[in-house]
Structure formats: C-alpha cells, structure tokens
C-alpha positions as CSV (number, residue, x, y, z in Angstrom):
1,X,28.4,12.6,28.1
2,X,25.6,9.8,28.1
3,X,22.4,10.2,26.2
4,X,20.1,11.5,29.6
5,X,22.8,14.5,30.2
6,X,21.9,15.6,26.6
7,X,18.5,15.4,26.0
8,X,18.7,17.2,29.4
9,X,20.2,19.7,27.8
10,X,17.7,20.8,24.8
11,X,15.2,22.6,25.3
12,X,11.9,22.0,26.4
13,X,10.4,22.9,23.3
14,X,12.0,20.8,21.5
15,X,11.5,18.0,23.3
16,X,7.7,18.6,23.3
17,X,7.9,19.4,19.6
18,X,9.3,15.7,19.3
19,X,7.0,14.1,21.7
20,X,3.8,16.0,19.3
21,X,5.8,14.8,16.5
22,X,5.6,11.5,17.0
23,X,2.0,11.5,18.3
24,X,1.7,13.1,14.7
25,X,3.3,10.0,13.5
26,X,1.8,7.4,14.8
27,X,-2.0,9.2,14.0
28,X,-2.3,9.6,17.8
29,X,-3.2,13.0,16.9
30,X,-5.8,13.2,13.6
31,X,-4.7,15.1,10.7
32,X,-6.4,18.5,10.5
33,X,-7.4,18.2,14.6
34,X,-6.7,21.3,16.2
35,X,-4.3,21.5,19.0
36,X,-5.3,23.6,21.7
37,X,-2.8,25.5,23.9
38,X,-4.4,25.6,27.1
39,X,-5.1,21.3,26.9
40,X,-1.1,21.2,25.7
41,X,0.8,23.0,28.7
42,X,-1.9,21.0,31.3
43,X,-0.9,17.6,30.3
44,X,2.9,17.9,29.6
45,X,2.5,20.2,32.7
46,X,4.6,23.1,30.8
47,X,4.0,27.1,30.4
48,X,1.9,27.9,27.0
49,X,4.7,30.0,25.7
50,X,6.9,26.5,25.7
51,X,4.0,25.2,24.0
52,X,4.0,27.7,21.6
53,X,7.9,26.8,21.0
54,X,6.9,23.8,19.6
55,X,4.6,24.6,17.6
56,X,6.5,26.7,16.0
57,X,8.6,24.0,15.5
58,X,6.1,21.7,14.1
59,X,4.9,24.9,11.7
60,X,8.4,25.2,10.5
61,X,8.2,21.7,9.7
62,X,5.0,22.0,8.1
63,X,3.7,19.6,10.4
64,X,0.5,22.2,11.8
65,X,-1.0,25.0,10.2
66,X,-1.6,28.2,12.2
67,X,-5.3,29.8,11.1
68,X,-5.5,33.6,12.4
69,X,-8.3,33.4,14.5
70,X,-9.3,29.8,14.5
71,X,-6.0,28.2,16.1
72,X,-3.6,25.7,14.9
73,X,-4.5,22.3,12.8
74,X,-1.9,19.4,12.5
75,X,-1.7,19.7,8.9
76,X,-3.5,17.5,6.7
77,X,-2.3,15.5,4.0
78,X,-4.2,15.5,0.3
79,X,-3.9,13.5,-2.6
80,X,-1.5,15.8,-4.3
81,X,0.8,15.7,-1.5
82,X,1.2,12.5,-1.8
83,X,1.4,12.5,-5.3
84,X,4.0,15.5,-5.1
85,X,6.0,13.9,-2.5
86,X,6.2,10.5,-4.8
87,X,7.5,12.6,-7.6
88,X,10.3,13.8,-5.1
89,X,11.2,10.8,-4.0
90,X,11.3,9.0,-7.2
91,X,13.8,12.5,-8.3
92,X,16.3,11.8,-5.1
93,X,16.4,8.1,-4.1
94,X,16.7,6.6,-8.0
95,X,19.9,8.8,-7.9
96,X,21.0,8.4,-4.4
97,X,20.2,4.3,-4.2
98,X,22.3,3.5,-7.4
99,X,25.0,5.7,-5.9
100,X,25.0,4.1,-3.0
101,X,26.2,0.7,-4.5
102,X,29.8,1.5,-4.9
103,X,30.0,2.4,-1.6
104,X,28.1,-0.3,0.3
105,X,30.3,-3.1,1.9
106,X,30.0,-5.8,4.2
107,X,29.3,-3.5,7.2
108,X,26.7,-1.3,5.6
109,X,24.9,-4.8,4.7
110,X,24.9,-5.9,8.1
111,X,23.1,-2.9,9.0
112,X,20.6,-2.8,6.3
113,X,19.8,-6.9,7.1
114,X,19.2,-6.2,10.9
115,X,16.6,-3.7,9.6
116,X,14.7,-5.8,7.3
117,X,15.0,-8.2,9.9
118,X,12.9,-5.9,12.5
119,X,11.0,-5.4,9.6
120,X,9.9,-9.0,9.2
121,X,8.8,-8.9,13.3
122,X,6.8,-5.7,13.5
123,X,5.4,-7.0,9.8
124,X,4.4,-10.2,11.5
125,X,2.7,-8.4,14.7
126,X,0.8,-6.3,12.4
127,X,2.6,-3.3,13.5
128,X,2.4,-0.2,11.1
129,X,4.0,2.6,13.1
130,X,7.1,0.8,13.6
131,X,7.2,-0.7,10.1
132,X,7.3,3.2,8.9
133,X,9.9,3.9,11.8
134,X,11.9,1.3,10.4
135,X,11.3,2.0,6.6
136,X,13.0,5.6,7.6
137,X,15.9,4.1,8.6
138,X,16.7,1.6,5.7
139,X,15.7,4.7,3.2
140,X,18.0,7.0,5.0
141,X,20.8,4.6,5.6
142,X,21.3,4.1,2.2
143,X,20.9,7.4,0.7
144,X,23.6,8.3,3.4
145,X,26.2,6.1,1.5
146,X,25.4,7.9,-1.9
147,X,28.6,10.0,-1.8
148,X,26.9,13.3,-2.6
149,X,26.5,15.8,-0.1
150,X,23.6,18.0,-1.5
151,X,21.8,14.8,-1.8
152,X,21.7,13.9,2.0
153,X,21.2,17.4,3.0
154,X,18.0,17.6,0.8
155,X,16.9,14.4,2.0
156,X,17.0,15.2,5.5
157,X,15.6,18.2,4.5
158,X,11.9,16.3,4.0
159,X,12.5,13.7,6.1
160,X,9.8,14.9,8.5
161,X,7.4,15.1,5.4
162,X,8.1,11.8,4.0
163,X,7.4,10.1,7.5
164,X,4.0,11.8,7.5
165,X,3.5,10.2,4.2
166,X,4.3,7.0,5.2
167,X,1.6,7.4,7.6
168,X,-1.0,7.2,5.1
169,X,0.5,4.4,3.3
170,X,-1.4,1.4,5.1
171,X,-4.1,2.0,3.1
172,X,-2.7,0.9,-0.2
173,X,-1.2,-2.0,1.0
174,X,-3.3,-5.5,1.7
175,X,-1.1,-6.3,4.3
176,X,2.3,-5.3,6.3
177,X,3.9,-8.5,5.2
178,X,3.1,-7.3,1.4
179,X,4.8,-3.9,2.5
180,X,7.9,-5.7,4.2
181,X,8.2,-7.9,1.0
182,X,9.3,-5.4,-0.8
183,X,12.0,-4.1,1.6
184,X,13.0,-7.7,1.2
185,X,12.9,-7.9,-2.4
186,X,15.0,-4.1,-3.0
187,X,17.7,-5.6,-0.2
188,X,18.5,-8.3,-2.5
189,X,19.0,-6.2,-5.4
190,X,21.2,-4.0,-3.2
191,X,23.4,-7.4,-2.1
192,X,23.6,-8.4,-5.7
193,X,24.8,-4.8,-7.1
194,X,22.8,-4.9,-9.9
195,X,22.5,-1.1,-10.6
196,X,19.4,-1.9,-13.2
197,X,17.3,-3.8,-10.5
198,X,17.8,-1.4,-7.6
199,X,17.2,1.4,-10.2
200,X,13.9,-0.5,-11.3
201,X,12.8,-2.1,-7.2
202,X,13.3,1.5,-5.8
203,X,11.1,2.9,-8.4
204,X,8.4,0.5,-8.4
205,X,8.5,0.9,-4.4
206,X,7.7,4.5,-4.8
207,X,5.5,4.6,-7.6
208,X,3.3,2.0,-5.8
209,X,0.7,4.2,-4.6
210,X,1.7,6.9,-7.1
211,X,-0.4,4.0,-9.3
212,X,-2.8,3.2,-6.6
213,X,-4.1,7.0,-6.4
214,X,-4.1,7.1,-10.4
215,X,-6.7,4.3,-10.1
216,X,-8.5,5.9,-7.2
217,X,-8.7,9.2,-9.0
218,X,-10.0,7.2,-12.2
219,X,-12.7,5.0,-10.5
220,X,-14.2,8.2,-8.5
C-alpha cells in the first residue's frame, strides 16, 4: 500500500485537522484568532460538519478553544504555559535522554547527524518553522531509544503541545544559528556518552527560556 492509498483512506477531518494544524504551527493562523466555520468549509471546499470534525480534533488537542456563543479561538499560549511546559519537559527528557545512551549505536547516530545537518541549512536560510519541524524530530528520536514505554507514550502524548511551544521560541533566541548551535553542541555530548554532559546540555536547552521569561517577568 503506498503512502497516497493511505492518506486516501483517513478521513477528511483529519486531514483538515492536520492541514489547520500545521497552519497553527507555522503562525499562519494567529493565536487567539477565531476560526470561522462558514470561511473553513469554503476554502477547503468541505461540508461544515467536516469542519466541525476537525475542530474537534484540534479541541481535543487543545489546540482551539470553543467559547459558547462567541465561536472557536486557536488557543493562545501564556507565559505560564510555557513555563509549565519547560517544567515538563525538563521532568521527561533529563530521564529519557540519559536513557537513551545505552541504546544509541552507529545507526541511531546517523539519523540524529542528518538531522542536525538539515538543521544547519534551514538555520542558515533563516528558516524558523522548519528548524522547529526538525527540533521535533531529533527530540523524539531520542526519547524513542529510552527503553521505557510509559515514557514515549507520555511524550507523544504532548507532542502537539510542545510544537506549539516551539513556536514561540524565536523570540528568545538572537538568531537560528544560536538555536541550531545547541542541537550541535547536545549531539556531541550524545556521540561521546558522557551521561553528565547530556544530563547538563539537555537541561540548559530547556531551561533556556525557562531563564529568559524569569528575567522578563523581573524587568516588567
């Protein structure tokens, strides 16, 4: 079965949900903009009650809010969210990125270089979006070779959530280079197995803008 027979077969929805989703993503669609129904099934050319399908989805995902009354928002993202969803991460990939180490070979690092290599491009041609894209992917990758179940499946879990975090991430960082740097500098640790550097990189990656809203907070 190739890949066009099986997107063929999901649903509409779904691959509307996806389509918003990414729009979401890439801040094609503002935070807290409201997305009419009507304007939605006219230009993917759809019934509403599909496009009420996905936004279902998107609700489930906490992507949108629906306000009784008012309509539905794409949901917006506050400085506690962030701060929240740093505190999460910090929880799960500390764990899941030591972990990982006795389980990453040759292969694995193979994978892992060709993404920091796409990094470099898309950090060269100024490209957020796909820097974020790509950030999933090297996060996810490696918490994948953690051994531990539970920890994947919660992962995954707010892996929609962390990518609309990343979205607001640009603004803490002085450049993508500075952002792709990093990637750089946590791959290196991961090569070298040293469980105290990964341990320390990962956290100082996250805790980045935990430190940059701190100082935000303080200076307002």
């Amino acid at each position: 079965m190739n890949e066009d027979s099986i997107i063929a077969k999901r649903p509409l929805g779904e691959l509307i949900a996806e389509h918003l989703k990414q729009d979401i993503y890439n801040q094609k669609v503002k935070f807290g903009e409201r997305l009419i129904e009507a304007d939605l099934a006219e230009n993917f050319d759809v019934s509403r009650s599909t496009i009420r399908e996905a936004l279902k989805i998107l609700e489930q995902e906490e992507l949108v809010t629906s306000k009784a009354r008012k309509g539905t928002f794409v949901s917006e993202f506050t400085e506690r969210d962030l701060d929240e969803m740093n505190e999460l991460r910090l929880m799960i990939e500390a764990k899941a990125f030591v972990k990982a180490l006795k389980n990453l070979e040759e292969p694995h690092y193979q994978d892992l270089q060709s993404i920091i290599d796409e990094m470099k491009e898309e950090a060269e041609n100024g490209n957020w979006n796909a820097l974020f894209d790509l950030d999933m992917q090297f996060h996810q990758y490696v918490v994948n070779m953690c051994g531990n179940s539970r920890i994947i499946k919660i992962y995954e879990s707010i892996s929609v959530q962390i990518r609309v975090y990343l979205a607001h991430l640009d603004q803490y960082y002085s450049s993508p280079v500075s952002f792709y740097r990093e990637h750089k500098e946590l791959m290196e640790a991961l090569l070298h197995k040293d469980t105290v550097s990964v341990e320390r990189k990962i956290k100082n990656h996250i805790s980045f803008v935990e430190e940059k809203l701190v100082r935000k907070t303080d200076s307002e």
